[in-house]
LOPA-894398 format. One record per atom (N, C-alpha, C): residue in one letter; x, y, z. Coordinates in steps of 0.2 Angstrom, whole numbers, plus 5000, padded with zeros to 4 digits. Layout:
% residues N
AXYZ ...
% end
This chain:
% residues 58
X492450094950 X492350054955 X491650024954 X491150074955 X490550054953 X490249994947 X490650024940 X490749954936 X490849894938 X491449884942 X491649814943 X490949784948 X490649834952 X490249814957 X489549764950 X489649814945 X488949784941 X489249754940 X489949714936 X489949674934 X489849604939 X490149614942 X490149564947 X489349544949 X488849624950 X488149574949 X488049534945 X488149554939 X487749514932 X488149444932 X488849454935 X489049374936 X488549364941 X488549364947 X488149324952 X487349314951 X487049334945 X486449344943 X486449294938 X487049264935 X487149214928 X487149164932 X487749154939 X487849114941 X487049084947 X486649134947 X486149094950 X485649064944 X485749074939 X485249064932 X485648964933 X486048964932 X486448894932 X486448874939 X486148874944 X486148834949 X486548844954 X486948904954 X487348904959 X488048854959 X488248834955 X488548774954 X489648814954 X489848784949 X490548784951 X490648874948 X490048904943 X490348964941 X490249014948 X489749004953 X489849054959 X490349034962 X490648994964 X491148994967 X491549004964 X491749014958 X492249044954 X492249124954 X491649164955 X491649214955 X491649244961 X491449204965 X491549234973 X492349214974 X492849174972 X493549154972 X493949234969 X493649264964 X493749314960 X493449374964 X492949394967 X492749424972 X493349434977 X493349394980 X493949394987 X494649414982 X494849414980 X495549434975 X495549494974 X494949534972 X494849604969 X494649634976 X494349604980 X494249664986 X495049664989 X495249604990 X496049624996 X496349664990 X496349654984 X496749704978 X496449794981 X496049794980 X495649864983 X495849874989 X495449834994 X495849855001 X496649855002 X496949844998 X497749874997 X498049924994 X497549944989 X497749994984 X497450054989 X496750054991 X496450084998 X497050095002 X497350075005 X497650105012 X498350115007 X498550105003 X499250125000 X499250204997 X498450224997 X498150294995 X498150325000 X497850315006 X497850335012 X498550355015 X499150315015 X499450305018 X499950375013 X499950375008 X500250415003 X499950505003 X499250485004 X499150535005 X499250565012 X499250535017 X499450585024 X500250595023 X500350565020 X501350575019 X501250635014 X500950645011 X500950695004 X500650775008 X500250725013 X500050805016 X500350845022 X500950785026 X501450795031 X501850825030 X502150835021 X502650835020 X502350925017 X501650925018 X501651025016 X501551075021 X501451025026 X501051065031 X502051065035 X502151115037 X502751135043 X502851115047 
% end
């Protein structure tokens, strides 16, 4: 997770070398995609995990 965070800097860090122009919003476009992907896999891990652990306890 950490990775994806650095790469996502050094894009946002290119994307300011070029003006801010069409490649930030392409990478902020790509941002939003990968967090709702994360915040889905997040609670689908959650959710599986309280069922994982309901299912030990008696």
């Amino acid at each position: 997770m950490l990775e994806w965070a650095v790469v996502f800097f050094v894009v946002a860090i290119i994307a300011a070398v070029f003006g801010f122009g069409g490649i930030a919003s392409a990478a902020a476009g790509i941002a939003k995609i990968l967090f709702f992907i994360f915040l889905v896999l997040f609670l689908i891990a959650i959710i599986s995990g309280l069922a994982g652990a309901a299912a030990v306890i008696p």
